[in-house]
C-alpha positions as CSV (number, residue, x, y, z in Angstrom):
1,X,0.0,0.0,0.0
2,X,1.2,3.6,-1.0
3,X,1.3,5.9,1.4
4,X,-0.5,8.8,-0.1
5,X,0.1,11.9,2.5
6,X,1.9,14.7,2.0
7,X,3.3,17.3,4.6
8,X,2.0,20.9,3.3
9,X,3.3,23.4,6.5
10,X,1.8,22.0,9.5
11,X,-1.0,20.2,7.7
12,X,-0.7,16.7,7.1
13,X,-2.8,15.9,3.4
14,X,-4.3,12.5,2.7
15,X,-2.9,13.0,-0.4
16,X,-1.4,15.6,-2.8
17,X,-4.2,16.2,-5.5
18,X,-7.0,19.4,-4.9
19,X,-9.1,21.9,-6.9
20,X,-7.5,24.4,-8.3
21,X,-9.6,28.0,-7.4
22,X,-12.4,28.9,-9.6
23,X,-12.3,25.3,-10.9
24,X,-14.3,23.7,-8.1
25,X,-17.6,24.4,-6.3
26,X,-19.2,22.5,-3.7
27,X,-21.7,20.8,-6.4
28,X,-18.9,18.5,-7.1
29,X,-20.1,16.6,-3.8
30,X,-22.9,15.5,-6.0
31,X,-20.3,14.1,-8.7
32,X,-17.9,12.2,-6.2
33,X,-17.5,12.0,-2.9
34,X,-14.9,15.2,-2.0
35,X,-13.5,13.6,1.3
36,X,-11.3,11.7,-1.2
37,X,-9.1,14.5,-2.1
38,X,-6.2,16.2,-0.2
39,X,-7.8,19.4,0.3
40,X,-10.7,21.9,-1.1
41,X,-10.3,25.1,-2.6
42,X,-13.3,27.3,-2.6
43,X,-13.9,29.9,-5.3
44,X,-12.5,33.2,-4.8
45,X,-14.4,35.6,-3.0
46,X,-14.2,39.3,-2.4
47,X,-15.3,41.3,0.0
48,X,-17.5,43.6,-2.3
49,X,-20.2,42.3,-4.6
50,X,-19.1,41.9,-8.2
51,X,-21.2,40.8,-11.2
52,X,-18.1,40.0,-13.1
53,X,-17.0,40.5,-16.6
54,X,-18.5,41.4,-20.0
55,X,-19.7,38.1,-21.9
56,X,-18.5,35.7,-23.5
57,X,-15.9,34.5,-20.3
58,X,-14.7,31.8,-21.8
59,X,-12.9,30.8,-25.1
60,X,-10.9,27.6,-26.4
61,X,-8.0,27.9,-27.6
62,X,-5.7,25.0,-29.2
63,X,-3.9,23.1,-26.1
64,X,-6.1,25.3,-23.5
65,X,-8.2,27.7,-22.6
66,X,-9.1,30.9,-22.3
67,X,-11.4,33.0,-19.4
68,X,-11.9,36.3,-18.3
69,X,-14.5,35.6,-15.6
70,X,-13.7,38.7,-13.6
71,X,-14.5,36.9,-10.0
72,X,-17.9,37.4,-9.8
73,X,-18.5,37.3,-5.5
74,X,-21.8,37.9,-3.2
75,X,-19.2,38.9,-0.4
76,X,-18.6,37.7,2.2
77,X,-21.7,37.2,4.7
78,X,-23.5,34.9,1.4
79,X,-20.0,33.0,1.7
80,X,-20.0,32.7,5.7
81,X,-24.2,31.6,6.0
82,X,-24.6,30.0,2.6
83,X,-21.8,28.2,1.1
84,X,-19.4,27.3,4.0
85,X,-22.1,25.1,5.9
86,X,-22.4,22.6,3.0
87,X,-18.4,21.8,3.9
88,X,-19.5,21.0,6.9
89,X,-19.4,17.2,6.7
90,X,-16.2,17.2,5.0
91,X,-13.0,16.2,6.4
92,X,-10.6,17.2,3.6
93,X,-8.9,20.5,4.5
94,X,-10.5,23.7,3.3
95,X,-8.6,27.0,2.1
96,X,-10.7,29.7,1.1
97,X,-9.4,31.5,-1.6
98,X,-9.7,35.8,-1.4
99,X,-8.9,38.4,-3.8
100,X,-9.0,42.4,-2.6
101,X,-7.6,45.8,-4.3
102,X,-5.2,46.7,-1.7
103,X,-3.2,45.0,0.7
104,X,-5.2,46.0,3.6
105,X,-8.3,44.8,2.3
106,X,-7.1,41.6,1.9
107,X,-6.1,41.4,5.2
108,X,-9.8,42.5,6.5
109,X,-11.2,39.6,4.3
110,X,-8.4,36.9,5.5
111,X,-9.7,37.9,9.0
112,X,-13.2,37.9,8.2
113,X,-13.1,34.2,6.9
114,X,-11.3,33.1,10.2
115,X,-13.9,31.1,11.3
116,X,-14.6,27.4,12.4
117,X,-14.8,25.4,9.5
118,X,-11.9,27.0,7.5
119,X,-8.6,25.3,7.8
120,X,-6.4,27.9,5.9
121,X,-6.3,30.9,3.1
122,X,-5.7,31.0,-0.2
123,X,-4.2,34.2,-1.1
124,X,-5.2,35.2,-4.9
125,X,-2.2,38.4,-5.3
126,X,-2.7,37.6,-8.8
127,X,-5.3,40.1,-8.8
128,X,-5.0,44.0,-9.6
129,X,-3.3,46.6,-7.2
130,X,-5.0,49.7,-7.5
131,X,-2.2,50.6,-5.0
132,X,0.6,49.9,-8.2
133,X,-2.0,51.6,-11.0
134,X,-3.5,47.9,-11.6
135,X,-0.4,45.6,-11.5
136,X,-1.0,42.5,-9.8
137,X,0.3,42.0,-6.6
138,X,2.1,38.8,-7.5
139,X,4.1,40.7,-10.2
140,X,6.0,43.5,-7.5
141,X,8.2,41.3,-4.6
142,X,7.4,44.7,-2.6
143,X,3.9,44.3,-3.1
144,X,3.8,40.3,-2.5
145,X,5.7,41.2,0.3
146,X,3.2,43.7,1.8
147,X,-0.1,41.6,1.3
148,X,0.8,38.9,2.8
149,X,2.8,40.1,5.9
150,X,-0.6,42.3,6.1
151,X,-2.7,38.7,5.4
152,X,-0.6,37.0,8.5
153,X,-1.0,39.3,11.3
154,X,-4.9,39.3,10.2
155,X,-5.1,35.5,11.0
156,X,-3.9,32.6,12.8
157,X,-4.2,30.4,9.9
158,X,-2.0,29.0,7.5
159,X,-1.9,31.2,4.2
160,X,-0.6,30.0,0.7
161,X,0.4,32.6,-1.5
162,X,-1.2,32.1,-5.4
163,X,1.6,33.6,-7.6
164,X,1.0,34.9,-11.0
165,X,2.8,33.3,-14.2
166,X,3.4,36.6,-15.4
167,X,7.1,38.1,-13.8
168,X,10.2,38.2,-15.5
169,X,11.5,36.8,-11.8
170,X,9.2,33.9,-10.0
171,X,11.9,33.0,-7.9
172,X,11.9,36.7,-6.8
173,X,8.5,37.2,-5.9
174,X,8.3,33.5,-4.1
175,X,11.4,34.7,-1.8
176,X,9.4,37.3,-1.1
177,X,6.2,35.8,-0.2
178,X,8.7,33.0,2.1
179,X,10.2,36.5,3.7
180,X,6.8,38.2,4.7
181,X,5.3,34.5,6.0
182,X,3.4,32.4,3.9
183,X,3.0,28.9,4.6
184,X,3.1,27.8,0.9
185,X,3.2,28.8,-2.5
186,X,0.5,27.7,-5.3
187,X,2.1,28.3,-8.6
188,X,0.8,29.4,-10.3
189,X,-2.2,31.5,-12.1
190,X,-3.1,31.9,-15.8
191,X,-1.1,33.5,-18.3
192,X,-2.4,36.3,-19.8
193,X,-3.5,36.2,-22.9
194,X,-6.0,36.4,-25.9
195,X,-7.5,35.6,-29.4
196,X,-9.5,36.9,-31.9
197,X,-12.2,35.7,-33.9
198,X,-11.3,36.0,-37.7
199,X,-15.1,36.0,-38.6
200,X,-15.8,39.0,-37.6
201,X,-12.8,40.7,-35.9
202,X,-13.3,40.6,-32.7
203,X,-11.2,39.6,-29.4
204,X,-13.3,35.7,-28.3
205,X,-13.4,37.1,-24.7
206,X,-15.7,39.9,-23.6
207,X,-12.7,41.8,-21.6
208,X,-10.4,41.3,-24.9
209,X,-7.8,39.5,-22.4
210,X,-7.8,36.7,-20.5
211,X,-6.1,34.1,-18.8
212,X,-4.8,30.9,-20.1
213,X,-4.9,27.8,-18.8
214,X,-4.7,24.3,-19.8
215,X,-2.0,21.5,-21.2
216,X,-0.3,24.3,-23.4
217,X,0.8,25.9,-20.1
218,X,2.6,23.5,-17.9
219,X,5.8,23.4,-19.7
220,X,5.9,27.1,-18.6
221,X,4.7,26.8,-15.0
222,X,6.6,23.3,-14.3
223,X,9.8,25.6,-14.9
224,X,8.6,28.2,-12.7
225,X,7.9,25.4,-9.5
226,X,11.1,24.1,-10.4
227,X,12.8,27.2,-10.0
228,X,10.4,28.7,-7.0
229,X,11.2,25.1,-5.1
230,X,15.1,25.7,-4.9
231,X,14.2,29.2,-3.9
232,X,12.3,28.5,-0.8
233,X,12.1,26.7,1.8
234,X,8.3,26.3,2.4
235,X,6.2,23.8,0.3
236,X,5.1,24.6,-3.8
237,X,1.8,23.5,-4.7
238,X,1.7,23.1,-8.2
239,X,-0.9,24.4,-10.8
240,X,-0.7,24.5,-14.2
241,X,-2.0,22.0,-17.2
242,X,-2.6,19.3,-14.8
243,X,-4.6,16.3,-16.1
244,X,-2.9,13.2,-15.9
245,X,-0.9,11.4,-13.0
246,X,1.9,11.7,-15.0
247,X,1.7,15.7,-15.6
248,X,1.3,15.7,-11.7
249,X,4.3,13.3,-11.2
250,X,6.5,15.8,-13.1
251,X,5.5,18.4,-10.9
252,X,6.4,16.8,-7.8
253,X,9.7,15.7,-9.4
254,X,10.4,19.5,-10.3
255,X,10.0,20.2,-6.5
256,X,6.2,20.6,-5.5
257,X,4.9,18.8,-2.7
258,X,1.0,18.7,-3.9
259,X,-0.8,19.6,-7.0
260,X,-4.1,21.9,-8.0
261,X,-6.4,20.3,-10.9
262,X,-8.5,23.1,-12.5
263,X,-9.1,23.0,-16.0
264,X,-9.1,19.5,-16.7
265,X,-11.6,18.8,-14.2
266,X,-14.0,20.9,-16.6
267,X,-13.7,18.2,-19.6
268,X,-13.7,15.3,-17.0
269,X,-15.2,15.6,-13.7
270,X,-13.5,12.9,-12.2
271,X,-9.7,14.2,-13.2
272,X,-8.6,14.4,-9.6
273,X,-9.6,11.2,-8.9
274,X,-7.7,9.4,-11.5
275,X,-4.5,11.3,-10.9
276,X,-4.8,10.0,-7.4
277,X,-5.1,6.5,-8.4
278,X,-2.9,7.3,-11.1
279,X,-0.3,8.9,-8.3
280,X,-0.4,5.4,-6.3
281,X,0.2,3.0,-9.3
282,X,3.0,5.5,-11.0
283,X,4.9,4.9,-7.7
284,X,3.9,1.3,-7.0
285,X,5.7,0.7,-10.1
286,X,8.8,3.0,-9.7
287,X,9.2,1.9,-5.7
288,X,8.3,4.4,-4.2
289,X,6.6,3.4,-0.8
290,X,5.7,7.0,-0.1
291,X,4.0,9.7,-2.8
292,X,6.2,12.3,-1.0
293,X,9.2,11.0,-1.8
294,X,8.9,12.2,-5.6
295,X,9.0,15.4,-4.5
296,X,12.1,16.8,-5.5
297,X,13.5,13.9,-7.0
298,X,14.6,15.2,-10.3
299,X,18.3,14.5,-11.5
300,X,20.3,16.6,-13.0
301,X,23.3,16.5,-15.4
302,X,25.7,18.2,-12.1
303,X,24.0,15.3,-10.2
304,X,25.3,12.6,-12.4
305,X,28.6,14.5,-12.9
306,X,29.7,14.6,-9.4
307,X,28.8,10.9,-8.8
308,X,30.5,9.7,-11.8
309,X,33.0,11.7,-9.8
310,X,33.2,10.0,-6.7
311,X,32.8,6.7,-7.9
312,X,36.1,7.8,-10.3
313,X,37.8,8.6,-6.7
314,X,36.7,5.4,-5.5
């Protein structure tokens, strides 16, 4: 039997696959039974109500896809008295995930989501700073920096910090989240981008841009948990393309210590499910005894080097 868990912070996981934000709502329950994943992310919320943006949201794009939701939220008391009791019967983990404008609001919002039943916070700096004239947190190590030391001393639960795709410098911005006190990095968002429809001229999504997401992503985001794992010290969760056990195999190899399914889930409901089983049998057949021990575990041309090396010496 293969041990599944995985060590995330303090938490211990039952294993390393969950929902990436925006991905995942608590209808799923009615699909498959949600104890059997390794945590739950909520949607985002905000603290304001938002409508979201312009139709269409949602495009597809060859190797992905394309949306421009916008984060439509009814705030936070719909969240508190509507959506958070039908968790209650679950025992997988639940992180909340919270966008705001400014770094004080989202610590206001972390606080305000405190509550019994919420195991942790997902922080979405991703979003707009109208602090930085619109820049997204996520893409300033100042600004990372700020939100979440703000996001900390706002709550005594653990807080992962949701990086954005788009920086010259992940490694950067990840050292900076580390520095100011997050308990774990999800990387990472969509990249932004967009397409145009030749029929008549116009961009596919409603707000022109969007973000991308999909298989034509992960070579991209694998190389940034790759690089943000030998930056830091805390855990990288993964997200980026995920859909088989394999994809999520790589990502623990690169360094991330559990995985976020999003867009594959909405092509097959049961995606997280099969890279579970898929994540036992991979390692049943490498021998591996433990689903943690991938992470990390990639080898490197300096690795073989230096023991051709010593065994030379020897």
């Amino acid at each position: 039997m293969i041990d599944m868990s995985v060590r995330i912070g303090s938490l211990t996981l039952a294993n390393p696959v969950m929902p990436a934000s925006g991905t995942f709502a608590e209808g799923m329950a009615q699909v498959f039974d949600l104890n059997a994943l390794g945590a739950l992310v909520t949607k985002t919320i905000t603290a304001e109500l938002r409508t979201g943006n312009p139709l269409p949201r949602v495009a597809e794009v060859p190797g992905g896809m394309l949306n421009a939701i916008g984060i439509p939220s009814k705030g936070v008391p719909y969240f508190l008295t509507k959506i958070l009791p039908l968790y209650r019967d679950c025992r997988a983990p639940l992180f909340v995930s919270i966008s705001a404008p400014t770094a004080e609001g989202f610590a206001e919002l972390a606080a305000a989501v405190s509550v019994p039943g919420v195991t942790g916070i997902e922080a979405n700096i991703s979003c707009p700073n109208i602090e930085e004239d619109g820049r997204a947190f996520a893409q300033r190590a100042g600004a990372t920096e700020a939100a979440i030391r703000l996001i900390k001393a706002a709550t005594h639960l653990p807080v992962w910090a949701k990086l954005s795709p788009n920086v010259g410098d992940v490694a950067e911005i990840a050292r900076a989240a580390e520095e100011a006190g997050a308990d774990a990095l999800v990387v990472s968002n969509t990249i932004l981008a967009m397409a145009i429809d030749l029929e008549n001229f116009r961009p596919k999504l409603g707000n022109t841009m969007g973000g991308l997401s999909g298989p034509a992503i992960k070579p991209i985001v694998l190389r940034q948990v790759y690089q943000c794992a030998r930056a830091v010290k805390i855990p990288v969760i993964g997200c980026g393309g995920i859909a088989t056990a394999h994809d999520a195999a790589e990502f623990m190899v690169a360094g991330a210590a559990a995985v976020q399914v999003g867009t594959a889930s909405f092509i097959n409901s049961r995606t997280m499910l099969e890279v579970i089983d898929g994540l036992a049998q991979f390692c049943a057949q490498r021998g591996f005894a433990r689903v943690a021990e991938l992470t990390g575990a990639i080898r490197l041309e300096a690795d073989h080097a230096q023991t051709a090396e010593m065994e030379t010496v020897a």
